[in-house]
C-alpha positions in Angstrom: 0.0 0.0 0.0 1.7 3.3 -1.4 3.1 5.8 1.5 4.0 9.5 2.1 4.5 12.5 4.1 1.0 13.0 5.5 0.1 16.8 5.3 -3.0 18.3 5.8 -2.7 19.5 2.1 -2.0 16.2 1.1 -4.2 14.5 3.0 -7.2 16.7 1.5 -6.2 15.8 -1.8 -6.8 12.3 -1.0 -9.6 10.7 -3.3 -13.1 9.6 -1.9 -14.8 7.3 -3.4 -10.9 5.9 -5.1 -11.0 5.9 -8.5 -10.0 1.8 -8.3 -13.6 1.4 -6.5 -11.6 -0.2 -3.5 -10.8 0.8 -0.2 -7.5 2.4 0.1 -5.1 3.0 3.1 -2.2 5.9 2.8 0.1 5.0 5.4 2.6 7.5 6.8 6.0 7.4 6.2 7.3 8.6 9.3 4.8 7.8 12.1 4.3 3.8 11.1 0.8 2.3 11.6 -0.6 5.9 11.3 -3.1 6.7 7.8 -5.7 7.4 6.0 -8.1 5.3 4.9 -10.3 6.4 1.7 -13.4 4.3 0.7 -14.0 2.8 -2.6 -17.5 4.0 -2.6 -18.5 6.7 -0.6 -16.5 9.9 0.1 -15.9 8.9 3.8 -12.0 9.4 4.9 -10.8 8.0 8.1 -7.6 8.7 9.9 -6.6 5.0 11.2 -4.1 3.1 13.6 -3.2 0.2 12.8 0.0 -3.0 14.2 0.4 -6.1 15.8 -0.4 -7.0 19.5 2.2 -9.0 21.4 0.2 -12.0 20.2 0.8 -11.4 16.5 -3.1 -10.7 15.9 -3.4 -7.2 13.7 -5.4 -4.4 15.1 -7.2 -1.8 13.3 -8.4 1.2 15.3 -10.7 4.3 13.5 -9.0 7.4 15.0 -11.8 9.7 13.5 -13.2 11.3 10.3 -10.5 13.2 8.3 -13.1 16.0 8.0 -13.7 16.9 11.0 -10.1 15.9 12.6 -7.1 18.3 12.2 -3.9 16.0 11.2 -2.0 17.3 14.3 -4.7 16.1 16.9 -5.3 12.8 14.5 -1.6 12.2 15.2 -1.5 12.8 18.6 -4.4 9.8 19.1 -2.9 7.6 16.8 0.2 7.6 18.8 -1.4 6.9 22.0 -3.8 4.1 20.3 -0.5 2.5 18.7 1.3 2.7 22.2 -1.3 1.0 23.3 -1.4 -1.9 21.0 2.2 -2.1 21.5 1.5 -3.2 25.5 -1.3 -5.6 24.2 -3.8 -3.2 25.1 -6.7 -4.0 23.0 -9.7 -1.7 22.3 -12.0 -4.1 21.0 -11.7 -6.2 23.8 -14.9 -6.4 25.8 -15.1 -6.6 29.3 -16.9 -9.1 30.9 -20.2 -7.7 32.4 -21.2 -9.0 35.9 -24.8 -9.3 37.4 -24.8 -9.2 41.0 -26.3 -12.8 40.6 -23.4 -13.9 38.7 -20.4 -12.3 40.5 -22.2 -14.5 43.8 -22.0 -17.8 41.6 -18.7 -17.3 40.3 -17.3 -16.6 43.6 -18.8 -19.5 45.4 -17.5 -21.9 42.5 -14.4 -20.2 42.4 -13.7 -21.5 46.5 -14.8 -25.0 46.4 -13.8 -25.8 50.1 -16.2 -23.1 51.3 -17.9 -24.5 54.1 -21.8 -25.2 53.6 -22.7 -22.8 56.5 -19.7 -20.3 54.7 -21.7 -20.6 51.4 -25.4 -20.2 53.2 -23.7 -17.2 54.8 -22.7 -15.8 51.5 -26.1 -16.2 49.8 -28.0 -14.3 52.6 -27.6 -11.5 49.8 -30.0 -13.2 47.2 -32.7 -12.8 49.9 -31.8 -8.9 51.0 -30.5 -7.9 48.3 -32.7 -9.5 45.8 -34.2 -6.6 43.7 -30.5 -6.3 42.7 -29.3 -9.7 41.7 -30.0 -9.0 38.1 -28.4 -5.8 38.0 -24.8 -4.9 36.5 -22.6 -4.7 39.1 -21.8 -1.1 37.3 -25.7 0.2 38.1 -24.9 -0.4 42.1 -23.9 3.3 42.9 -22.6 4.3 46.6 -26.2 6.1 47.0 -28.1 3.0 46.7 -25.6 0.9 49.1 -26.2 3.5 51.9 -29.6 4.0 51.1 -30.5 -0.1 50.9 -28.4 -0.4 54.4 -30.1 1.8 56.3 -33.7 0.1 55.3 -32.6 -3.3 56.0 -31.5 -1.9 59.4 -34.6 -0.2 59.7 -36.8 -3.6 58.2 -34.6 -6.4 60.3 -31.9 -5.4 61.4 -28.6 -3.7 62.0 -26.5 -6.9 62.1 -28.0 -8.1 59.3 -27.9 -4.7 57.0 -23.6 -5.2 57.9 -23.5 -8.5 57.0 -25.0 -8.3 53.8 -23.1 -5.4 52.6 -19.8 -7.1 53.6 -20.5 -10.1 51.7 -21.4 -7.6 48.5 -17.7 -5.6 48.9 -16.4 -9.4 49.0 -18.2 -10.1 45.5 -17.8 -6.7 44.1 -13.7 -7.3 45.1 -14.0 -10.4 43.5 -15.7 -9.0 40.3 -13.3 -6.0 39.8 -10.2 -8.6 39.9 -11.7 -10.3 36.1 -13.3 -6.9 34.7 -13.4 -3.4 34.9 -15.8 -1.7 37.4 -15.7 1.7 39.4 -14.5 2.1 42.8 -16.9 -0.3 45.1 -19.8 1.3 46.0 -19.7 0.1 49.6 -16.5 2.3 50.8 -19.5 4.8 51.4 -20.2 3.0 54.1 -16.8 3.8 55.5 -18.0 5.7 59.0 -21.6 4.5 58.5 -21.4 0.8 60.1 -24.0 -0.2 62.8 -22.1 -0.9 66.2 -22.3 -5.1 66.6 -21.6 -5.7 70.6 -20.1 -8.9 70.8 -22.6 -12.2 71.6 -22.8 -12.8 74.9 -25.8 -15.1 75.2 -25.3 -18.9 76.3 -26.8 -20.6 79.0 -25.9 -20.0 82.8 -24.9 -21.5 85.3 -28.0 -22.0 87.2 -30.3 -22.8 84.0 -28.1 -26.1 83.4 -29.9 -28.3 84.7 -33.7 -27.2 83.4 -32.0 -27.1 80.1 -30.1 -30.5 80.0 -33.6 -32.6 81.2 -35.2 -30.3 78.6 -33.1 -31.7 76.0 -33.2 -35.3 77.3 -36.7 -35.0 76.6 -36.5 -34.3 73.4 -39.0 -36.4 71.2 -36.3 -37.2 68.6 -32.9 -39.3 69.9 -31.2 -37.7 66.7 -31.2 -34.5 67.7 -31.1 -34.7 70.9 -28.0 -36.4 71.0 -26.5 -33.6 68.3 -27.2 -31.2 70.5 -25.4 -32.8 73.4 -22.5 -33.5 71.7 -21.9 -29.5 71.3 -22.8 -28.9 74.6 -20.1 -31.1 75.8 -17.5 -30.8 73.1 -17.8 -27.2 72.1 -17.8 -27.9 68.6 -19.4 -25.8 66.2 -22.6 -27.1 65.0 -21.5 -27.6 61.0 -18.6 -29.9 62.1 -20.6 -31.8 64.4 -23.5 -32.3 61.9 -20.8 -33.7 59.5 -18.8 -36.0 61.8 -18.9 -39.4 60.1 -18.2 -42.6 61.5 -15.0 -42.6 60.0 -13.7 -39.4 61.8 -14.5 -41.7 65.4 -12.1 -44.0 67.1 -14.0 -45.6 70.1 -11.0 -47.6 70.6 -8.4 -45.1 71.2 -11.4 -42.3 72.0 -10.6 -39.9 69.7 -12.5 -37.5 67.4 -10.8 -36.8 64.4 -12.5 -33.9 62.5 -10.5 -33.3 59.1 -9.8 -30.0 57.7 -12.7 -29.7 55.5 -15.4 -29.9 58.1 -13.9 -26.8 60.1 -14.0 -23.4 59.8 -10.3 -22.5 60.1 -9.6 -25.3 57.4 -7.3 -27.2 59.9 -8.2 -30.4 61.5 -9.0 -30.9 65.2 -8.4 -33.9 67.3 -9.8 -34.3 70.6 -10.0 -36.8 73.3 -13.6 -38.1 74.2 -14.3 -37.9 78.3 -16.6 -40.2 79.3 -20.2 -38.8 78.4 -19.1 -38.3 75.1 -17.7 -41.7 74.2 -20.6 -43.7 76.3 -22.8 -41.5 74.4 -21.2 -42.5 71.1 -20.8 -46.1 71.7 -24.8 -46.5 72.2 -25.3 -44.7 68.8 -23.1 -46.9 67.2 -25.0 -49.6 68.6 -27.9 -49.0 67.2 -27.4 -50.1 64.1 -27.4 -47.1 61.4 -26.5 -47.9 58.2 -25.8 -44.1 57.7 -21.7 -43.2 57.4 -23.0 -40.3 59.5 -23.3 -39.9 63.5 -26.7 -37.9 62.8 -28.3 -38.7 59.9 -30.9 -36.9 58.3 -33.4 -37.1 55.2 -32.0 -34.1 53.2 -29.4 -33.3 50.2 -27.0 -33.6 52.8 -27.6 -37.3 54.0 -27.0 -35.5 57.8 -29.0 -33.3 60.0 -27.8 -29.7 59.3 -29.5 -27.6 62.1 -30.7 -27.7 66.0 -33.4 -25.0 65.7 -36.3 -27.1 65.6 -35.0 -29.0 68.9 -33.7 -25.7 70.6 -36.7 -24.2 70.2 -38.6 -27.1 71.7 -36.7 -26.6 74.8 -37.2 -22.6 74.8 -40.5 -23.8 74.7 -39.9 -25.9 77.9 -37.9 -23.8 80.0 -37.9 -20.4 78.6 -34.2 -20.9 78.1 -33.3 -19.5 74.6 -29.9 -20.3 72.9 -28.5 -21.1 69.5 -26.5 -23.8 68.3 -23.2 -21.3 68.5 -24.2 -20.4 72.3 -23.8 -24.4 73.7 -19.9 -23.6 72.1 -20.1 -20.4 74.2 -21.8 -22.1 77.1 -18.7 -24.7 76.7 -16.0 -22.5 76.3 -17.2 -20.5 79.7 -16.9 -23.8 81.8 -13.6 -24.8 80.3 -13.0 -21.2 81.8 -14.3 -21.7 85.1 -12.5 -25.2 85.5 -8.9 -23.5 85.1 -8.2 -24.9 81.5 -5.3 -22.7 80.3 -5.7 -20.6 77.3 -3.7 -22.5 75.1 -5.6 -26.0 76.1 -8.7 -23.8 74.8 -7.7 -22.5 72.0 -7.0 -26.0 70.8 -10.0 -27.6 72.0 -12.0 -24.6 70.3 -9.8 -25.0 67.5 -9.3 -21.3 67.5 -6.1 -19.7 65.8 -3.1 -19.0 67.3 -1.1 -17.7 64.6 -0.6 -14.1 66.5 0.7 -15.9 69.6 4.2 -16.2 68.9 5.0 -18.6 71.8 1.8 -20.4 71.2 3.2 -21.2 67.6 6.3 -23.6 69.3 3.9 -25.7 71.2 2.1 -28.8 70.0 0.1 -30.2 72.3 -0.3 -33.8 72.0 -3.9 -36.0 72.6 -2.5 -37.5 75.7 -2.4 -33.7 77.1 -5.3 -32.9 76.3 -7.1 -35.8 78.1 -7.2 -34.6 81.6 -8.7 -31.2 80.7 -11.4 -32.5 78.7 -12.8 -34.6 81.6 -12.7 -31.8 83.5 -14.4 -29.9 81.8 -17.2 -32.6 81.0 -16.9 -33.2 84.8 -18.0 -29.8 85.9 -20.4 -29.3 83.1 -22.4 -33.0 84.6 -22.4 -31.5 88.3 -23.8 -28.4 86.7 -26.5 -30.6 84.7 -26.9 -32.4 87.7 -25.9 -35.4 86.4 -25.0 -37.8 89.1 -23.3 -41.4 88.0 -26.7 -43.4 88.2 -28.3 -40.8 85.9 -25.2 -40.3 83.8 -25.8 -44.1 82.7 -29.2 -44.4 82.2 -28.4 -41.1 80.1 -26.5 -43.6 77.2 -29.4 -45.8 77.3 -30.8 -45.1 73.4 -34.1 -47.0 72.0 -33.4 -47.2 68.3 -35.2 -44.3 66.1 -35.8 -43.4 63.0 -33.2 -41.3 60.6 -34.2 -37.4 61.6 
């Protein structure tokens, strides 16, 4: 294709339509990848930019009409767009285009050990946030973030308004890593977060022992038993739910919670004490042919939640407590039988990883054996659990899968 010194004489000299009928380019002879590009049928002249990205594909780039473009100012563009190219910016490439909806999937799939109480967490959003789930991430603007926080404050809660925004900064985060988005609408609410006093609730002292009959009387063995194991483990309530018979040794009484099942991602092993293991034995004699300690009739193949049985015994004693506050009610015993904090920690399987001393010690099984059962021995004189009772306690008729 013929070349020459562009000129804005020269260039208005340029015929439109070309007297071949073809389209035409003039390149420039000193800036290269800069010309003019004359149709073969209309009188349209464009000033273009054209060379190779890094991959070897060419790029052609329309800098503007020659007509309404001074050469000078055409120049200038075509330099930048050819700098550009050079750095394997392209711009016809399209950016992917998230929908609130879609950022949530892809982040979820994207983290495949997410716990399934970390994943219910996350998709709180497509329940409070729902009238935006089909929306571009790019149509969320700051004003509707604070305005959409202070209503769900204001129609359930406060907690609930900051979780749900904090889980849409994660997914906006997420999206702005694989396209291009503006700055995330939620750093409005920089000085605008609801105060969240830390949980306190779990059940005292003195309410032990109306609570523990109340559970004992729960209609189904299944969840009863769930329900004790937390009390006198501590363990959070997905990781019990989970526990197959495969993570028990009744032999060497041990429970051996791999890394998956937790929410730190690291495993836990703990001793049994006594309740726990008799309790144990007796469901493993009844028979199930379920690889899980509690099995239940859902997706999961195990019972996932102790709302329905909790809120029996509120019903019963007026004692109300989630699933999380037996692991409160737990860790406050521990407390209160002189368990150091490092025993805790482990037994809580809470991290250490700012403790710098608490990173050189490893404490074994054997260790921890003696603080267990004293723990699980103060928490049955606050049940009021005397021996007798203790084993008529592990006495379990056979029932059906919950």
């Amino acid at each position: 294709m013929p070349t020459f010194n562009l000129t804005q004489k020269a260039v208005a000299k340029l015929p439109a339509p070309h007297p071949n009928g073809k389209q035409t380019i003039y390149w420039c002879d000193e800036l290269r990848g800069f010309g003019v590009q004359c149709s073969g049928k209309t009188n349209q002249r464009l000033y273009i930019a054209q060379r190779d990205l890094p991959g070897g594909k060419a790029r052609r780039v329309t800098i503007g009409p020659v007509s309404g473009l001074a050469l000078n100012v055409a120049r200038q563009r075509a330099e930048n767009v050819l700098d550009d190219l050079r750095r394997g910016v392209d711009p016809k490439y399209k950016a992917p285009t998230f929908t609130l909806q879609t950022a949530l999937n892809n982040y979820i799939t994207a983290r495949p050990n997410l716990a399934l109480a970390s994943i219910a967490h996350y998709r709180q959003i497509e329940r409070v946030l729902e009238a935006w789930l089909n929306r571009d991430l790019k149509e969320i603007t700051p004003e509707m973030v604070e305005n959409r926080h202070r209503a769900i404050a204001k129609e359930i809660g406060t907690a609930t308004a900051n979780v749900n925004m904090r889980t849409l900064r994660i997914v906006w985060n997420f999206a702005a890593d694989r396209t291009t988005l503006p700055s995330n609408p939620v750093l409005r609410l920089r000085r605008q977060w609801y105060a969240e006093p830390r949980r306190t609730r779990m059940v005292q002292t003195e309410e032990l022992p109306a609570f523990y009959s109340a559970v004992m009387a729960l209609p189904n063995p299944t969840a009863r038993d769930y329900v004790l194991l937390m009390l006198f483990t501590g363990m959070r309530r997905g990781e019990a739910a989970a526990l197959c018979w495969s993570h028990v040794d009744l032999t060497q009484k041990i429970l051996r919670v791999p890394a998956e099942l937790t929410k730190a991602k690291r495993k836990l092993e703990i001793p049994m004490s006594d309740f726990v293991h008799d309790l144990l034995v007796k469901r493993r004699a009844l028979g199930s042919v379920s690889d899980f300690l509690f099995p239940g009739p859902g997706a999961t193949k195990h019972i996932t939640s102790a709302d329905n049985a909790l809120a029996m015994v509120a019903d019963a004693t007026g004692i109300q407590v989630s699933a999380h506050d037996l692991r409160r009610t737990y860790a406050s015993v521990a407390e209160s039988a002189d368990l150091s904090w490092l025993v805790m920690k482990t037994l809580l399987n809470h991290a250490t990883r700012n403790d710098v001393t608490a990173g050189y010690v490893q404490i074994s099984i054997d260790r921890l054996r003696e603080p267990v059962q004293r723990v699980c021995d103060k928490l049955k004189a606050l049940c009021g659990i005397t021996p007798v009772a203790a084993r008529n306690v592990t006495k379990l008729r056979r029932e059906n899968s919950a």
